[in-house]
C-alpha positions in Angstrom: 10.4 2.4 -8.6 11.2 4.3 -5.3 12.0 2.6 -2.5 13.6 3.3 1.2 15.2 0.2 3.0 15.1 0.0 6.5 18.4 -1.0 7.9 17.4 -4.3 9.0 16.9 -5.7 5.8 20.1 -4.0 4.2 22.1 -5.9 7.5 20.2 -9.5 5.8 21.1 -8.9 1.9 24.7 -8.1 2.4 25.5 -10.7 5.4 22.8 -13.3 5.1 21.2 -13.3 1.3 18.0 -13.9 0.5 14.9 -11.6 -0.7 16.5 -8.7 1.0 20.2 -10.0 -1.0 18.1 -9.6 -4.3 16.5 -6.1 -3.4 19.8 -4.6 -3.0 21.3 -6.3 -5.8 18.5 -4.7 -7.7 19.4 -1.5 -6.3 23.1 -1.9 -7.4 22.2 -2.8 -10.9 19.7 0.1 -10.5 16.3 -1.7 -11.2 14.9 0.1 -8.0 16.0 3.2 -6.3 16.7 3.3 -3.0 16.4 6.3 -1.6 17.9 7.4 2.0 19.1 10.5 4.2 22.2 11.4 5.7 20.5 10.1 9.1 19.8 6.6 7.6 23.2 6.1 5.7 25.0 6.9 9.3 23.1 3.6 10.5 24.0 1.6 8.4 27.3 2.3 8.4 27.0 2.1 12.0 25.4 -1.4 12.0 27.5 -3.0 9.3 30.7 -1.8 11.4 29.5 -3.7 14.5 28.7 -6.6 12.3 31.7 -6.6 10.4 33.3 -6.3 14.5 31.5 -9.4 15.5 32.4 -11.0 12.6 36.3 -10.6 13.9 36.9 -8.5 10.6 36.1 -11.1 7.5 34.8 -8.8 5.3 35.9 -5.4 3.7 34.7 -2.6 5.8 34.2 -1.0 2.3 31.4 -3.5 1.7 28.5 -0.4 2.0 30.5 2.1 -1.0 28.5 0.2 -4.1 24.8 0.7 -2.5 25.2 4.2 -1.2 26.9 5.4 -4.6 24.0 4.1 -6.0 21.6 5.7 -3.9 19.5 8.4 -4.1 20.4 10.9 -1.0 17.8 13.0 0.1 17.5 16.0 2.7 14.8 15.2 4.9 12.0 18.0 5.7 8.7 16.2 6.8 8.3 15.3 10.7 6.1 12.0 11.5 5.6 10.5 14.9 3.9 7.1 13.5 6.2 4.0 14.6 5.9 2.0 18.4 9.6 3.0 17.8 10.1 7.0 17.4 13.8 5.4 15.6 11.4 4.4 12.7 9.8 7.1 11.5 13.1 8.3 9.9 12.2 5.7 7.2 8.7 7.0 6.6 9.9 10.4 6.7 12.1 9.6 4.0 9.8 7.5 2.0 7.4 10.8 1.9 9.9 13.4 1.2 11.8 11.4 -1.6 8.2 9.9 -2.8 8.9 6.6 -2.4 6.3 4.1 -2.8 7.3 1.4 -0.5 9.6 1.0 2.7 11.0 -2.7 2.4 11.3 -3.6 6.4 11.8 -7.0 9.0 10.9 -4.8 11.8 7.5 -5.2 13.0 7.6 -1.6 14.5 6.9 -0.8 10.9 5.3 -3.7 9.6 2.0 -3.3 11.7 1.8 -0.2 10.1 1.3 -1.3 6.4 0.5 1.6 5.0 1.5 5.1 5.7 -0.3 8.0 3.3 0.3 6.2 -0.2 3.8 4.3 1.4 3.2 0.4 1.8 5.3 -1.0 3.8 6.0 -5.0 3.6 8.7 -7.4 3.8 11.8 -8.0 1.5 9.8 -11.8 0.7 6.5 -9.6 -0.4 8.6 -7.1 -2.3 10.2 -9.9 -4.1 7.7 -11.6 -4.9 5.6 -8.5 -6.1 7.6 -6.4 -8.3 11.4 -8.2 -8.7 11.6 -10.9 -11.6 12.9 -14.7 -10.5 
């Protein structure tokens, strides 16, 4: 199954846990792929940099190298304007070029969306809970 991640719930599995831990753990052990563009792997390297920063430097900045090599990079062509937050609709544009079926989000920018074309978009918890075994 294709997914695309937003960066908010990549931020929870690696520094919190959770459903979000298990998604990308699933990813790693490549049950799902995760699919992403340049754009999107540049913010999450962004963000887990300033986390790692806040953090005072406890964990390896190398932390992101096992999810990306696992991922499935993709060159971006569509052009939506559908998110409250113009930031957003990177993920949807990726979802539709790579044909992903879902975009596993927190951000409610996204979220009041649902569904986008044939892309769903939920939570890491309804993810989990729909397609990842316990």
């Amino acid at each position: 199954m294709r997914i695309v991640v937003d960066t908010n719930v990549l931020i929870s599995g690696i520094f919190f846990g959770g459903f979000p831990r298990r998604i990308l753990t699933s990813i790693i052990n490549k049950q799902l792929t995760a699919c992403a563009t340049t754009e999107i792997i540049n913010e999450y390297e962004e963000i887990v940099e300033e986390m790692i920063d806040r953090k005072q430097g406890h964990l390896n900045r190398s932390i992101l190298a096992p999810l990306i090599q696992t991922m499935e990079i993709i060159e971006p062509v569509s052009h939506i304007e559908a998110c409250r937050d113009p930031d957003d609709d990177k993920f949807l544009e990726c979802a539709r070029d790579s044909h992903a079926l879902y975009v596993v989000s927190g951000d409610k920018d996204l979220l009041v969306i649902e569904k986008y074309e044939n892309i769903q978009i939920v939570t890491a918890k309804d993810f989990c809970e729909k397609y990842l075994q316990v």
